[in-house]
Every structure is written in C-alpha cells, then in structure tokens.
C-alpha positions in Angstrom: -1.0 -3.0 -15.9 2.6 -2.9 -14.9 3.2 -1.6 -11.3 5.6 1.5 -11.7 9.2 1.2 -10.5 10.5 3.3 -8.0 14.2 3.6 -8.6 16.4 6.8 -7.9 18.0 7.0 -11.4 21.7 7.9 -10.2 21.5 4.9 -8.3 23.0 1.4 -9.2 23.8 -2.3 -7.2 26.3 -3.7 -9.6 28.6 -1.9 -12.3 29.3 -3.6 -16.1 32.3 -3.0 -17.8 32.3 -3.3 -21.7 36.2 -3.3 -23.3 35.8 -1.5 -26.4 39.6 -0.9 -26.1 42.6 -2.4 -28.4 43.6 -3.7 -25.0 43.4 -6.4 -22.1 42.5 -4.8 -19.0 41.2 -6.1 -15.5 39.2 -3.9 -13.3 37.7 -3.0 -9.8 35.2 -1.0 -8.2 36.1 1.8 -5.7 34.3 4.0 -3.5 35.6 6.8 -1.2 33.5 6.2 2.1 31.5 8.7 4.6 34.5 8.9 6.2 37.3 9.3 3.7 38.5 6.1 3.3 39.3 4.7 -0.1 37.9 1.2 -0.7 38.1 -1.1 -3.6 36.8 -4.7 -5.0 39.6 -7.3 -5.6 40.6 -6.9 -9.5 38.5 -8.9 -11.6 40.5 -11.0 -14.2 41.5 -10.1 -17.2 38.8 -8.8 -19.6 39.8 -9.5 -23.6 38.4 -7.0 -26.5 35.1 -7.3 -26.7 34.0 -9.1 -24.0 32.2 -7.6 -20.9 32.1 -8.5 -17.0 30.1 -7.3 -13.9 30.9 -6.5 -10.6 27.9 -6.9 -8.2 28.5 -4.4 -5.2 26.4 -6.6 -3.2 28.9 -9.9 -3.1 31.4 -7.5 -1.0 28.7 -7.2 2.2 31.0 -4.7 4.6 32.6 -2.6 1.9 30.4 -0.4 0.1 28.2 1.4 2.4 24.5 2.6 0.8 24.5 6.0 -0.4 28.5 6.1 -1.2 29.7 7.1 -4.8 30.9 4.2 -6.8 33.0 4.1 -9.8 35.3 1.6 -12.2 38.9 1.5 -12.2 40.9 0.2 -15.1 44.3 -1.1 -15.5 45.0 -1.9 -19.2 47.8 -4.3 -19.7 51.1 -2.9 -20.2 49.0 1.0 -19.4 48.2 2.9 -16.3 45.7 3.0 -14.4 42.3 4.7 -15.2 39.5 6.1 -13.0 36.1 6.8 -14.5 35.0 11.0 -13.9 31.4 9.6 -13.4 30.2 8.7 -10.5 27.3 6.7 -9.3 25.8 6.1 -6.2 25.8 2.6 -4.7 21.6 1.3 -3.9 21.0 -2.4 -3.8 18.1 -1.9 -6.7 19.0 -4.1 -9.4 20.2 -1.5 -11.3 23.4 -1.8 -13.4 25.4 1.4 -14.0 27.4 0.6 -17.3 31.2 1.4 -18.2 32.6 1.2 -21.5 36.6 1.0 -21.7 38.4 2.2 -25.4 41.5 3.4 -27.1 44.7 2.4 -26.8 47.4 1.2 -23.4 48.8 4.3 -24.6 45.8 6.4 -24.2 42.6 4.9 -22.5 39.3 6.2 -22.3 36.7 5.1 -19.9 32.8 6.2 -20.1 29.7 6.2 -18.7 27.2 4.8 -20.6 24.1 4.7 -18.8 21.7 2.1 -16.5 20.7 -1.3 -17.4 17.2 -1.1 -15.0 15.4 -4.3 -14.8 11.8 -5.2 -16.3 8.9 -3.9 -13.6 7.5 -6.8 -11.3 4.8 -9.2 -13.8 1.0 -7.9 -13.1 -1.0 -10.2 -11.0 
C-alpha cells in the first residue's frame, strides 16, 4: 500500500510554462513578498511554439520566501507583457503549478492549468 501524500493543493515548488501561443515568448516567476516588495526570477530564454520550460523556485535560495504567492510572467516577442490572474503559493513540495501561454503578440492569454504532483513514496 502506498503511503498517502500530504500536499496542500494550492501549493507548488517550481512553475511550467507551456507556449500554446503563435508566438516566441520568454518568461519569469514573480512574487510580491510579506513585506511588499516585488521580486522576480531572471527571464528564462526564449521559449518557441510548442515547447515548454520550468522554473524551479528552489534554484533562487533568498528570493521567494515560503508561503508567498507566485505567478508567471510573459513577455511575447514583439507584445507586452503578461501576468497570470492565478496565483499560487510557493512550498518546496515537488509540486509543479502549470501555465499555459496562447493567442497572438497582439492578444495573449495566459492560464492556469493545474498541478503536476509527483508519484507517492514506493511501499517498503
């Protein structure tokens, strides 16, 4: 029998971002902290149609504090800038809060699309 996972299901450690868009786009992860202060992830690079890329919260150790509300920021090629209305809250459990970029540089979309929550520990 499978031990039962205990994760808080608003909760992720690391945010994917799908481009479903007719676009290029590179993106970031930001955060408003306890105390205000906006803080982002360095852009990742470019991210073609179709293709996806993951931002593990965990590799910037100092900027995200637990407990803060995370979310993607896009920046399509040639388009503004695009922040997702969902929020999630950042927990170092292996949990992957996933982002799906469409439409157009004219018009982008971004969505929340659920967690990716990782297989239970093997039974001894």
């Amino acid at each position: 029998m499978n031990a039962p996972l205990n994760i808080d299901p608003l909760s992720a450690s690391a945010v994917t971002m799908i481009n479903a868009g007719g676009y290029v786009l590179s993106w970031k992860v930001e955060s408003k902290l306890f105390d205000g202060k906006v803080v982002a992830t360095p852009s990742n690079n470019n991210i073609c149609v179709t293709q996806k890329d993951t931002i593990v919260l965990s590799s910037f150790p100092g900027l995200f504090a637990e407990g803060v509300s995370v979310w993607p920021r896009i920046h399509p090629v040639a388009g503004e800038k695009h922040s997702a209305d969902h929020h999630v809250v950042y927990k170092p459990n292996g949990v992957v809060a996933l982002y799906e970029a469409s439409g157009t540089t004219l018009d982008p979309h971004l969505a929340f699309k659920g967690f990716l929550i990782p297989p239970p520990p093997a039974a001894k």
